[in-house]
C-alpha positions in Angstrom: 117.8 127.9 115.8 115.6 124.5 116.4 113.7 125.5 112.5 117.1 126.6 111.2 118.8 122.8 112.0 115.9 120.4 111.3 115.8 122.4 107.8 119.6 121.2 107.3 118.5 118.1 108.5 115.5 118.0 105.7 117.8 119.0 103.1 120.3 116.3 103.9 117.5 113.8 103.8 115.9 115.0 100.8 119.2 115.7 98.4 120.8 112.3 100.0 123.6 114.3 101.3 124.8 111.3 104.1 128.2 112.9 104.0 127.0 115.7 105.5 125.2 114.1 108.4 128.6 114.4 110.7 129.0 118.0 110.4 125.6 118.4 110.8 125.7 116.5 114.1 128.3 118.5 115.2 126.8 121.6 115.3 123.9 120.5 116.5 125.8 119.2 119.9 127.4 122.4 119.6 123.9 124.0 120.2 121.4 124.6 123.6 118.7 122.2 121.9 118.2 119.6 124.6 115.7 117.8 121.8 117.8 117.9 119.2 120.7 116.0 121.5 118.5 112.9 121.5 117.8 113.0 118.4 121.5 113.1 117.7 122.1 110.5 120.0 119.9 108.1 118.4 121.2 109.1 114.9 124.8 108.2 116.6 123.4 104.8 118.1 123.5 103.0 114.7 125.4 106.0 112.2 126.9 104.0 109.7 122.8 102.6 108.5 121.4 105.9 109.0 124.3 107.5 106.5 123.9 104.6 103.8 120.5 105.6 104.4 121.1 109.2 103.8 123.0 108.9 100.7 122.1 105.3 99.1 119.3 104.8 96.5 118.3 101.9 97.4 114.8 101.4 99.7 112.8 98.1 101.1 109.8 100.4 100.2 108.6 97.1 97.5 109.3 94.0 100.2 107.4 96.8 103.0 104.4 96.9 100.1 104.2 93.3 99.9 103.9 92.8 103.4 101.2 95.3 104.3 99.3 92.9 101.8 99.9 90.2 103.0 99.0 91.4 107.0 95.6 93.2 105.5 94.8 89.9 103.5 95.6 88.1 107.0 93.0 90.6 108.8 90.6 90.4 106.2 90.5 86.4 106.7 91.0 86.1 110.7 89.0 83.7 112.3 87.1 82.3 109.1 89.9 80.9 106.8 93.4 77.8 107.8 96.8 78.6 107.0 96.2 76.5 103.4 93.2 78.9 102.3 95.4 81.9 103.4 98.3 81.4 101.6 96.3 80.4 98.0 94.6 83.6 98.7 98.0 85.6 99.2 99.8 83.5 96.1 96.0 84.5 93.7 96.5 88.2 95.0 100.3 88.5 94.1 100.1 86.7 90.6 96.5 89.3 89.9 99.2 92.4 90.8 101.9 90.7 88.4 98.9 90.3 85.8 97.6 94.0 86.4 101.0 95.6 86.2 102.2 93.8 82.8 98.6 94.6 81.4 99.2 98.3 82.6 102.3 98.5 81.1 101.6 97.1 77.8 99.0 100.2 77.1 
């Protein structure tokens, strides 16, 4: 039963079936899956995000790119390099990317 709903779950997620997501709740309360329930219950904390979620295109995935950049550029200079010397080095790195992906294009 447990394989059988988180497969619904992963086809809901993968086919961006958001509309779904209620019914799907519902019979998993209907259930004996005591995991499941709080799973559901988060799900049902903030439902109207998790169904745009489900069923919009749209993703942060480029802004979440950008800043695991700029936090491994941060690493990569703790300790030996002032705010000033940080942020040329993060502005050089973002115009390089904008230069490598219009040269990569262009082929």
């Amino acid at each position: 039963m447990w394989a059988s709903r988180a497969g619904e779950f992963a086809r809901i997620l993968t086919h961006r079936r958001g509309q779904d997501l209620d019914s799907w709740i519902e019979a998993v309360l209907a259930d004996d899956l005591p995991a499941l329930h709080r799973f559901v219950h988060g799900l049902r904390k903030d439902n109207d995000a998790v169904t745009a979620g489900l069923t919009l295109p749209h993703n942060n995935g480029p802004t979440e790119g950008v800043v695991n950049k700029i936090k491994l550029l941060k690493r990569q200079t703790y300790g030996r390099a002032s705010s000033p010397r940080l942020r040329k080095r993060i502005l050089l790195n973002s115009s390089s990317d904008r230069v490598r992906r219009s040269f990569s294009s262009n082929r």
